[in-house]
C-alpha positions in Angstrom: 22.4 -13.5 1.9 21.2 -10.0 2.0 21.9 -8.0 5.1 19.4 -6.9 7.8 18.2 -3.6 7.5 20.6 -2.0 10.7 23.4 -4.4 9.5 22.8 -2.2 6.2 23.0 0.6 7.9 26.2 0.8 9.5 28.5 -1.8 6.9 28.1 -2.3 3.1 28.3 -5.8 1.9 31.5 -6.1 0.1 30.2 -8.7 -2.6 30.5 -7.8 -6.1 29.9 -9.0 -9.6 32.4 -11.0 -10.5 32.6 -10.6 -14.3 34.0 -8.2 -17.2 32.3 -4.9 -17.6 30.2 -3.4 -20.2 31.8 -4.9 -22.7 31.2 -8.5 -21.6 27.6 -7.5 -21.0 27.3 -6.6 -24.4 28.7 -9.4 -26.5 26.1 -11.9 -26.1 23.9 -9.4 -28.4 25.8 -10.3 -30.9 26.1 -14.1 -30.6 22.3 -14.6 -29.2 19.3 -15.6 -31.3 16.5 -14.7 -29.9 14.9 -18.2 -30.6 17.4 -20.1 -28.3 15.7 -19.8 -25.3 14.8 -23.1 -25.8 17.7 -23.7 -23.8 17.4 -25.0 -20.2 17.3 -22.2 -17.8 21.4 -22.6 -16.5 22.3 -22.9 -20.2 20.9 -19.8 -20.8 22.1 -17.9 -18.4 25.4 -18.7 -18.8 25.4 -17.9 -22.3 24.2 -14.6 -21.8 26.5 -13.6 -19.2 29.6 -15.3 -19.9 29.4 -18.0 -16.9 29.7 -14.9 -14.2 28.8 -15.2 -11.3 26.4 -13.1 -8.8 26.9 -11.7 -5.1 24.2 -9.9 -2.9 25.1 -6.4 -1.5 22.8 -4.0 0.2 22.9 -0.6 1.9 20.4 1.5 3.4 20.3 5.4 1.6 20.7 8.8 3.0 16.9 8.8 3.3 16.8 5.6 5.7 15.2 3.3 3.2 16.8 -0.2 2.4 18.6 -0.8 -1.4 20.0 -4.4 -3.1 22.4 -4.4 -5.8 21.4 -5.1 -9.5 24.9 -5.8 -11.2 24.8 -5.0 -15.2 23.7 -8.2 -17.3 21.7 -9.7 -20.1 18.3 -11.8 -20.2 15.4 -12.5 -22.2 12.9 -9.5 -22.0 9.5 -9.7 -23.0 7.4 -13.1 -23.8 6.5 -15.5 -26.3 3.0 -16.5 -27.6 4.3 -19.1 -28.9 5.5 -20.6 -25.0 3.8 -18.5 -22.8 -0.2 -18.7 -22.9 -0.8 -15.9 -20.6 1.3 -13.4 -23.0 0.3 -10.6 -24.8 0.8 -8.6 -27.5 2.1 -6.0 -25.9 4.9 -8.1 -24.5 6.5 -9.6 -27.6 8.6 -10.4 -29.4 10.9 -11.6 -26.3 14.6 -10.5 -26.7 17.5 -10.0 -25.5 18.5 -7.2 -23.6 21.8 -6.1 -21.6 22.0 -3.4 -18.6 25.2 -1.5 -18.9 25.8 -0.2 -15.5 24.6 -1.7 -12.0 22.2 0.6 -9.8 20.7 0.5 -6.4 16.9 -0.6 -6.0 14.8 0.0 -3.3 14.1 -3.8 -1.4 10.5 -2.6 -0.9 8.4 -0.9 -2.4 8.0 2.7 -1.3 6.2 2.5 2.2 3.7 5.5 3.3 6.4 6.4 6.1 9.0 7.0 4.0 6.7 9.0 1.6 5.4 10.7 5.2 8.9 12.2 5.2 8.9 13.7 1.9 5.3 15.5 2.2 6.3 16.7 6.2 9.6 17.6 5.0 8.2 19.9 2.5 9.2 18.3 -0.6 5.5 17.5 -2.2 5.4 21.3 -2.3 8.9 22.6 -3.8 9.2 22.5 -7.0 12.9 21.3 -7.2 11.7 18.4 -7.3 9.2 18.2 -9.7 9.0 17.8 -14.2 7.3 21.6 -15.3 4.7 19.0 -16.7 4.3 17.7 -13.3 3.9 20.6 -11.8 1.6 22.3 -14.0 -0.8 18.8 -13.6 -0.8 19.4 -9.5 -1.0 22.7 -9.5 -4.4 22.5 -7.6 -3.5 20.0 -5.3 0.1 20.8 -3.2 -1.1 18.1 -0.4 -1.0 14.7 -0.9 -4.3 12.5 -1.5 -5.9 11.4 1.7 -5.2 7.9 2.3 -7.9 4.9 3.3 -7.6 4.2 6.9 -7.0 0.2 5.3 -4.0 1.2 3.2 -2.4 3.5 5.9 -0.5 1.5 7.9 3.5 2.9 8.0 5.0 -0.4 6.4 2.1 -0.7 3.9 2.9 0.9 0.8 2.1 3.8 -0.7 -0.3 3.8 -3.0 -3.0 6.9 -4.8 0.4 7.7 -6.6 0.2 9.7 -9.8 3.2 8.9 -12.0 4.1 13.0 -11.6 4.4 12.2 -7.4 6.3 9.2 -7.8 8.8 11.1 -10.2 9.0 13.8 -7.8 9.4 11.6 -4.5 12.4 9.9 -6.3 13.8 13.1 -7.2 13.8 14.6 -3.7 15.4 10.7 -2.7 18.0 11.6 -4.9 17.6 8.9 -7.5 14.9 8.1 -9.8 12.5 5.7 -11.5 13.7 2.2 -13.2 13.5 2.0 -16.8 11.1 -0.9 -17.8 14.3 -2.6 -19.1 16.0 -2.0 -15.3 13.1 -3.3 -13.4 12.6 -6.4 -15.6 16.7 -7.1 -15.3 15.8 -6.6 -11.0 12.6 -9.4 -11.3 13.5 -11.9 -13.4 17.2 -12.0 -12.9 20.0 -13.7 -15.6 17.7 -16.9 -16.0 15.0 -14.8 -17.1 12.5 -15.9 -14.7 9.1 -15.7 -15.7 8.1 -14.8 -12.3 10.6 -13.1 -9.7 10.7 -16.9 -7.3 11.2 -18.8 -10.6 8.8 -20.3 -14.0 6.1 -21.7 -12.1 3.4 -19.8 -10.0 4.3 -20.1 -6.1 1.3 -20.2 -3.7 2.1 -17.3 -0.9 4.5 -15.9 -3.2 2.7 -12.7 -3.0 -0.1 -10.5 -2.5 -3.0 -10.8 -5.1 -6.5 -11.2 -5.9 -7.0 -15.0 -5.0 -6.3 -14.2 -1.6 -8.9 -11.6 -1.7 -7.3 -9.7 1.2 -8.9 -6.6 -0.7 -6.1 -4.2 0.5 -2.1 -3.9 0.7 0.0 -5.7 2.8 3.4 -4.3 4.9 6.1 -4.8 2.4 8.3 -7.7 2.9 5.4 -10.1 4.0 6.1 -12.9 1.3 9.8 -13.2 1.6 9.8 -16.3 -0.2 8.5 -14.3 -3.6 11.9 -12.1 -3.5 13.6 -11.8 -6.6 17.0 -12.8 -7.3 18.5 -9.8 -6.6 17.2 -9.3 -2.9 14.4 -7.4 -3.9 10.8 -8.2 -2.1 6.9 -7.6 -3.5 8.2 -7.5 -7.5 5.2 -9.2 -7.7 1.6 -8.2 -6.3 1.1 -5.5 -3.5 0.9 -2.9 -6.2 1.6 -2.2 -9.6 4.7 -0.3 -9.6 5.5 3.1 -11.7 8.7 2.8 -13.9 10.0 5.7 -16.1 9.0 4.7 -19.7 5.8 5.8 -21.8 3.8 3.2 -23.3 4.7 2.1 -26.7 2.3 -1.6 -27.4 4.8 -2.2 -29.8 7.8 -0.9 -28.3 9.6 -4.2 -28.2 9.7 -4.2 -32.3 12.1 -2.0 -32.3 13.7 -1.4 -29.4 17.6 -1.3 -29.0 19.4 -4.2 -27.2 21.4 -2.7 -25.2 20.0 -0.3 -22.3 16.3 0.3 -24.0 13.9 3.2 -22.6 10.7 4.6 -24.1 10.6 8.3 -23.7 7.3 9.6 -22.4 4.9 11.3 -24.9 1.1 11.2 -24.5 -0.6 10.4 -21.1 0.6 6.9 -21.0 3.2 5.6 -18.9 3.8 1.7 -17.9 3.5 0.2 -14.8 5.0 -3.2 -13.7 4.4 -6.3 -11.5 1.2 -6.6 -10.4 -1.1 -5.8 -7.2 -3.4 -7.2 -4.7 -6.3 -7.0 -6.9 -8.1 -3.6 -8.1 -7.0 -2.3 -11.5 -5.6 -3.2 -14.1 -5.5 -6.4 -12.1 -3.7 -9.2 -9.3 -4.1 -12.6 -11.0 -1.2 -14.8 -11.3 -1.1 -13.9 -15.2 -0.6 -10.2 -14.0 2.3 -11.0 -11.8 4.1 -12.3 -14.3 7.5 -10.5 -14.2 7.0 -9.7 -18.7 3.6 -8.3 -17.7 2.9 -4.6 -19.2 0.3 -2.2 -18.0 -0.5 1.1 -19.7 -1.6 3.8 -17.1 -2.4 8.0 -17.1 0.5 9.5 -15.8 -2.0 12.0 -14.0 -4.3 9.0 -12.4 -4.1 7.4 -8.8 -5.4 3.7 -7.8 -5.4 2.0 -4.3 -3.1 -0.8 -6.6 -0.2 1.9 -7.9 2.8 2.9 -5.8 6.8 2.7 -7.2 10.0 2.2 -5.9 13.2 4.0 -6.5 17.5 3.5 -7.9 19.9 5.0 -7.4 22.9 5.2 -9.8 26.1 2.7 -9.3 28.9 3.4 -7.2 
């Protein structure tokens, strides 16, 4: 099981992937149609990755905030029309995809405490830490945006994030934000879940619009939604920024092995879901294939982020 937070804190977990590198990650693009995931789940996985084998290990950063391990690995990315009736375009064709290289993921999502530190420690204003294009866009705000007195609570997430601010606030964390590829690989996991607990929607799995709480909840508060990975809230809470720009079609022709969509235009993609507001909380938006196209330079009560950090 994943560690405590303090346990974190002072000892690594020693667990490890127990499998062949790169190279074994790789292979199954070459043996895998994309049409076999007909296959039972466990068949499928084990084709993918060899019959490996996955430990938990978690740590806690130099900036206080809790990480899991994602090992490298293959699934099925994206969704069918065909077997999934919530999919769209936007989301297909599904394929297979291998992550070369493990990284650390934040367990939660990035909380307005942690974020507190960055603004107080004077990183929203250096520009170290931000893209030219970032900085030129908040050139007329150096603060932060006020927050809502219901969406301020130190453990609730942080949310009124412009894609530009998240980018930055990973920077000064040292790390950065997931690939669209990387965060799908953390949700649905080798058996290419279709939502982070498993295929079938889980009542208290998460924080969304049927429970019409109309506001964020402290992260970790649906533990049984956690992914298989050790990472909490991949679904609902907020819609998460990631690092690609939108493509609709990017799945047509993107590479199998490590795939990223480099940002042109005002669009960038968001993942997972929120507690309602836009673009949406229902259980078809929590869906861990979902894709939501965003303006880097915009801010919602339903966007926030989390971080990785490179493997070590």
């Amino acid at each position: 099981m994943i560690r405590s937070d303090a346990a974190a804190a002072a000892h690594i977990t020693r667990g490890r992937l127990i499998a062949g590198g790169v190279v074994a990650a790789v292979l199954p693009l070459v043996v895998w149609s994309v049409h076999d995931y007909r296959l039972p789940q466990a068949a499928r996985a084990r084709a993918l990755n060899g019959g490996r084998t996955w430990e938990h290990k978690s740590r806690v950063d130099s900036k206080g905030v809790a990480q899991v391990w994602v090992p490298p690995g293959c699934f099925e990315m994206g969704a069918s029309l065909l077997k999934d009736l919530s999919a769209r375009a936007n989301e297909t064709p599904r394929h297979t995809v291998c992550i070369s290289a493990g990284f650390w993921l934040d367990r939660f999502e990035v909380t307005n405490e942690s974020f507190l530190q960055f603004t107080r420690g004077g990183g929203f204003g250096d520009q170290r830490y931000w893209s030219e294009e970032g900085w030129r866009m908040h050139e007329g705000r150096r603060q932060p945006y006020p927050m809502l007195k219901a969406f301020d609570g130190p453990r609730q997430p942080r949310v009124k994030l412009t894609w530009y601010e998240a980018e930055a606030y990973a920077a000064w964390r040292g790390g950065r934000l997931p690939t669209e590829a990387q965060w799908e690989w953390a949700a649905r996991g080798p058996e290419s879940r279709r939502y982070p607990w498993g295929e079938r929607f889980l009542d208290g799995g998460s924080n969304m619009d049927r429970l019409d709480l109309r506001c964020t909840r402290p992260v970790g508060s649906y533990p049984a939604g956690r992914s298989w990975c050790g990472a909490e809230d991949m679904a609902g809470n907020v819609w998460e920024w990631v690092a690609d720009g939108y493509d609709a079609t990017a799945y047509r022709h993107a590479p199998g092995l490590d795939p990223f969509t480099l940002p042109k235009g005002p669009l960038r993609v968001m993942r997972g879901g929120a507690w309602g507001g836009i673009p949406g909380g229902s259980a078809a938006d929590l869906r861990s294939a979902r894709r939501a196209a965003w303006p880097a330079a915009d801010r919602k009560l339903s966007h926030g982020v989390r971080v990785i950090h490179p493997g070590s």
